[in-house]
C-alpha positions as CSV (number, residue, x, y, z in Angstrom):
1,X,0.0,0.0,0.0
2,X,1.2,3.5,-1.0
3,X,1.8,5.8,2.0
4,X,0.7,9.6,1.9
5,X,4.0,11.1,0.7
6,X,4.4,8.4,-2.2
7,X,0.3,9.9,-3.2
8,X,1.6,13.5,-2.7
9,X,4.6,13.2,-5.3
10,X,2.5,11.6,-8.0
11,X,2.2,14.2,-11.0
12,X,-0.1,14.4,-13.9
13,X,0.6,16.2,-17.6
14,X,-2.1,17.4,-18.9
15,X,-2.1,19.4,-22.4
16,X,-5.0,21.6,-22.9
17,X,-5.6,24.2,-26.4
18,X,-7.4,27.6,-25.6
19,X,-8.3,30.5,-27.7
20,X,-7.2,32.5,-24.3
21,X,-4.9,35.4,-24.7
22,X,-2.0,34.4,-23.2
23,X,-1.7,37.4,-21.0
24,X,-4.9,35.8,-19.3
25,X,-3.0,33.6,-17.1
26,X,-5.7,33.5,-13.9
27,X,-8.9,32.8,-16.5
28,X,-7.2,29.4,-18.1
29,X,-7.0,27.2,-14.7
30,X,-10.8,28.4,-14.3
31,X,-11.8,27.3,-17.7
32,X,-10.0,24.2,-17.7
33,X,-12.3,23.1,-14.0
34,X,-15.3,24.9,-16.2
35,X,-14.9,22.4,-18.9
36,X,-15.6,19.1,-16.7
37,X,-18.3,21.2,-14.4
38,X,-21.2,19.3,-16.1
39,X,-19.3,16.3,-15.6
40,X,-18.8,16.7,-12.2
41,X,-22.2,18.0,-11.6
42,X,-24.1,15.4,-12.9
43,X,-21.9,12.6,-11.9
44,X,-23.5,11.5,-8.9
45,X,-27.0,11.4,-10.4
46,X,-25.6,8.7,-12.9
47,X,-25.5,5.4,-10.6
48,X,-25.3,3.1,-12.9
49,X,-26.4,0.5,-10.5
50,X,-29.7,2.6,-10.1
51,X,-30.6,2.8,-13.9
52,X,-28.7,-0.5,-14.5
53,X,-27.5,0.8,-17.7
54,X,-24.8,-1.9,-18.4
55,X,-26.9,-4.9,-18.1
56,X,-29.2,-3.8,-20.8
57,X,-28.2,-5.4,-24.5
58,X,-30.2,-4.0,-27.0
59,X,-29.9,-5.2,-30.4
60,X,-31.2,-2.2,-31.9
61,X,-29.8,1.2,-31.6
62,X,-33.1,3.2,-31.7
63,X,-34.1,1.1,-28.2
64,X,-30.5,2.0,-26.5
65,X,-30.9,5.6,-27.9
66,X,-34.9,6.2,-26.5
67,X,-33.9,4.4,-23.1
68,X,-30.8,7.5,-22.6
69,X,-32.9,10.0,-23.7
70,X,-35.6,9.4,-21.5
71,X,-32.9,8.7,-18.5
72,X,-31.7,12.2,-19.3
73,X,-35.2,13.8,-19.8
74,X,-35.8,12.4,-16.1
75,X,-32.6,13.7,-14.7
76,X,-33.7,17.6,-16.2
77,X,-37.0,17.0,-14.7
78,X,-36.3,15.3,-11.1
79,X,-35.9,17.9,-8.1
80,X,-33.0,16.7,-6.0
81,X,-29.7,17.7,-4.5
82,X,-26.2,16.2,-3.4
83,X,-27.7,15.3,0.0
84,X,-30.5,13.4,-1.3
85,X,-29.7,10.2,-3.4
86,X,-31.1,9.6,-6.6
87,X,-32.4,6.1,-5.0
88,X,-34.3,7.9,-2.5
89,X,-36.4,9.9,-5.4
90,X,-36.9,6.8,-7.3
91,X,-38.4,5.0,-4.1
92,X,-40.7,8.4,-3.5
93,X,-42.1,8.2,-7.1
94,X,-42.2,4.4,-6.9
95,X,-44.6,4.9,-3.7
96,X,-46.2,7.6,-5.2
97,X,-47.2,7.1,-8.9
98,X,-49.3,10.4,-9.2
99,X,-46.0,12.4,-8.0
100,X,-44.6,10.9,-10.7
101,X,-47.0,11.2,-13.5
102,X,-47.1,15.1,-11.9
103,X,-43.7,15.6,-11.7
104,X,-43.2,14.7,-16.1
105,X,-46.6,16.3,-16.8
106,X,-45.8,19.7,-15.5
107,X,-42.4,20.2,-14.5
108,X,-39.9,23.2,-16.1
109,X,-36.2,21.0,-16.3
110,X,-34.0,21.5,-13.4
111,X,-31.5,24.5,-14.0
């Protein structure tokens, strides 16, 4: 097992191409983090053991596409934060069918 200073001196390269003026030294670091913000934001609402995404095998590519657009239409439209888990909205709607059928029948996306 690594110990804490072996993790500390571990170094990443990374090579990144910008349209910044050079001279804007303090706005690259922030668009670099900016780039991966919907990444990171939406990272914990994709369990994949929630949607079970990988043990789906569809043979045809229109049934794989409708299944992640409809994953990603729920994702805009279900109210939740960080402190609440995904599971825990599923098992409220699961309880609760007319929340649901509520919730996709008059509900703006999430900003």
């Amino acid at each position: 097992m690594k110990n804490a200073q072996e993790t500390q001196d571990k170094s990443h390269v990374r090579h990144f191409l910008t349209s910044l003026n050079p001279s804007e030294t303090k706005r690259i670091p922030a668009a670099v983090r900016g780039h991966w913000s919907v990444e990171n934001l939406n990272h914990y609402k994709r369990d994949t053991c929630l949607w079970r995404e990988d043990d789906h095998r569809h043979r045809r590519i229109n049934i794989a596409q409708n299944l992640a657009l409809t994953r990603n239409a729920l994702l805009a439209l279900i109210p939740f934060d960080q402190d609440v888990p995904l599971s825990a909205c599923f098992e409220v709607y699961q309880r609760h069918p007319a929340k649901a059928i509520h919730l996709i029948l008059h509900s703006a996306p999430v900003q």
